[in-house]
C-alpha angles and dihedrals in degrees: 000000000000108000099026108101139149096222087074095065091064111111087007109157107229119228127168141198145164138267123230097268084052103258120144124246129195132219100019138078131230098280096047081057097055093058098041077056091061092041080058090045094051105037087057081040096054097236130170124258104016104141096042091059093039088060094042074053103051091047090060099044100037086168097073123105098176088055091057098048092046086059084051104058094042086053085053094041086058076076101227141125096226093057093062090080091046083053095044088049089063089034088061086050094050100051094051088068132084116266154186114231090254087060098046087047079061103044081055088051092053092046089050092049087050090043086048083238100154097178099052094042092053094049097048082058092046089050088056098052098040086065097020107034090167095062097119092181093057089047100046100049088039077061109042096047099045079064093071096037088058081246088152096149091036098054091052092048087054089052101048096039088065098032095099094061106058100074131172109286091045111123103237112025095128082072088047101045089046083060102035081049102055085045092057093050108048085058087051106247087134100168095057096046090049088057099045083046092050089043096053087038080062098069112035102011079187094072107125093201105043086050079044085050089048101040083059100048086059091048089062102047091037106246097155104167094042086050086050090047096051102047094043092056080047086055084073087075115004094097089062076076147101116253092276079086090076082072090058097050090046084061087054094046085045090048084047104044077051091075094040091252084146090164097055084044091060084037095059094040086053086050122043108344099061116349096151133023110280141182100202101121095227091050084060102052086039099055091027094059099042082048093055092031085063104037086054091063096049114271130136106229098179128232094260089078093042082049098054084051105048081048083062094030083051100066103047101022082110101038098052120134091169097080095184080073090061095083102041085050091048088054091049089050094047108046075051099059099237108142108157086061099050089046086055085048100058097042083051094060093037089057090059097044090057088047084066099276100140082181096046096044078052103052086052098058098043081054093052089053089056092051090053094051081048101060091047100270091118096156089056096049091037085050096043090054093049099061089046098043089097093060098040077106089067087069092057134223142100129330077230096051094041086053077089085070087056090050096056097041090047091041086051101049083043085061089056107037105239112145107179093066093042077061107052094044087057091061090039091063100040082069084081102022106038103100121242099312107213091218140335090279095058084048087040085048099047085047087056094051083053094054083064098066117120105154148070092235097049080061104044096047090055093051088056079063 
């Protein structure tokens, strides 16, 4: 944090202007706007070098609050614990500095996010866009953060409540329409979140989270070689951007491992998913689930993969605030061997659950599930998941990313031959997979199909859908 003190603020002048969408900022001209405008472009485009510039940036307008507490969400959204000192740090800066009553409501968002107060922050983000509906900063990170928080309905709620605002002639609504699309498609209203995804696509076809949004609309309906087609002409970029691109590259292995194409799959993970060992919590879940997808159809994936990922798992195992990673670090650790250190994960998690953390104590749970099946007591992890299968949602993230947690329950009933409940958790997860079922008779039809199964292999091509 060298550079950033205090001590600098005193006999500031204060100036203020306005942003593109007309909200006022304090402590910066027109010019400093304008590139705080392009810091706020870059960072929803996934552009390299965002933070470098934005503390270059900070050093040189040592007014601004909004900077500092821009600096301050994109610390907390690292998703580590050792980045909330660093926040509060800016927090503190920014708090010292004059401000309008939009920018305090963000500097309590951001205390709240530090303190791991959900409900004030959101409501310090709700605040915001009831009175200023056009605050892209407030609905983007709103959204961003009810993901993790398995905040699904609310997220979709955020997003409509503001729709009718961002017209046509707003700067910005691609950002808005990305994020409006992926809302509306983790609550399954696919049609309209393929056409706010193609909008924004429109106008910058270079926009990592509305071809996130889309990839996952034809996820859900089951449009696999669409999905192939449009993330291999993507290939041609994604890598001119910033590690949010892994994520990319995992649709196009799920699309791939669709269609049973289980080399390209490993090929794609060796290339660009996940080529070193990495921390970055999305690089983990990412490598960890295409690990156990494919091992659960059979194929041998060697130790040499698990170990790249335990080397990542390794340095922020203890640090997580994203609780969906725990698991998929607990597998790496474990395929690894590395006890001790699983055993330091899961207490981990467990102290914060008792702190008052529901997710971590969660995520420590589901993790011990996946020790016991380890260590060969697979009725009592298969029985443990199962009682926790109807709150996964609390950890966050996508249908398509909690599909991990079907493939565990069904591996593990497969282990044990039971094949009624191989059967009902089939049709469990066909609620969310099965692809816009005309009527109950086309769903009744599809579960029939299911009561037939009598092999491995039956299994184990339904869970590639």
């Amino acid at each position: 944090m060298a550079g950033f003190t205090q001590g600098r603020y005193r006999h500031v002048t204060t100036i203020q202007t306005t942003d593109p969408r007309g909200l006022a900022l304090t402590g910066i001209d027109a010019q400093g706007a304008e590139t705080f405008e392009s810091f706020i472009n870059d960072s929803y485009y996934y552009r390299v070098g965002v933070q470098d510039r934005l503390d270059s940036f900070l050093l040189e307008q040592p007014a601004f609050g909004m900077g500092h507490v821009f600096k301050g969400y994109s610390l907390m959204s690292e998703g580590l614990a050792s980045s909330h000192a660093k926040a509060a740090t800016h927090l503190q800066m920014a708090q010292a500095l004059p401000a309008t009553p939009r920018e305090r409501l963000h500097q309590e968002a951001l205390r709240a996010w530090i303190a791991q107060d959900w409900r004030a922050c959101g409501f310090a983000w709700e605040q915001i866009l009831a009175k200023w509906p056009l605050d892209l900063l407030a609905f983007r990170q709103h959204t961003g953060t009810l993901f993790w928080l398995g905040g699904k309905r609310q997220q979709a709620q955020i997003a409509a409540s503001v729709a009718s605002h961002w017209g046509t002639e707003i700067p910005g609504r691609p950002h808005f329409l990305s994020a409006y699309s992926f809302a509306m498609e983790e609550i399954g209203h696919y049609a309209e979140a393929e056409r706010a995804a193609r909008q924004a696509l429109e106008s910058q076809p270079q926009d990592l989270w509305a071809l996130h949004a889309l990839s996952h609309v034809l996820e859900m309906q089951g449009r696999t070689q669409e999905g192939i087609s449009l993330l291999e002409e993507s290939g041609n970029f994604l890598n001119d951007y910033n590690l949010f691109r892994g994520h990319l590259w995992w649709h196009l292995a799920i699309f791939k491992y669709s269609t049973r194409a289980f080399d390209e799959v490993l090929e794609l993970l060796d290339r660009e998913i996940y080529p070193t060992s990495s921390s970055f919590y999305l690089d983990i879940q990412n490598g960890a689930s295409l690990l156990l997808r494919l091992e659960a159809q059979g194929v041998s994936v060697g130790m040499e993969r698990w170990e790249r990922l335990a080397q990542g798992s390794l340095q922020t195992a203890t640090q997580n605030t994203v609780w969906f990673t725990t698991a998929h670090q607990v597998l790496a650790l474990l395929r690894t061997g590395r006890v001790s250190a699983v055993d330091e994960t899961i207490n981990y998690a467990n102290a914060q659950g008792h702190s008052g953390s529901r997710r971590a104590l969660l995520a420590a749970q589901i993790s011990e599930a996946v020790v016991a099946g380890s260590q060969g007591q697979v009725q009592r992890a298969l029985d443990s998941l199962l009682s926790l299968r109807h709150e996964f949602g609390l950890l966050g993230a996508s249908h398509a990313q909690q599909d991990l947690y079907q493939h565990m329950m069904i591996s593990a009933a497969m282990q044990l031959d039971d094949w009624p409940r191989i059967r009902q958790l089939l049709k469990e997860r066909s609620i969310v997979r099965f692809w816009n079922p005309a009527s109950l008779d086309q769903l009744d039809a599809f579960a029939r199909q299911i009561d037939e199964f009598e092999t491995a292999e039956q299994v184990r091509a339904e869970l590639c859908h």
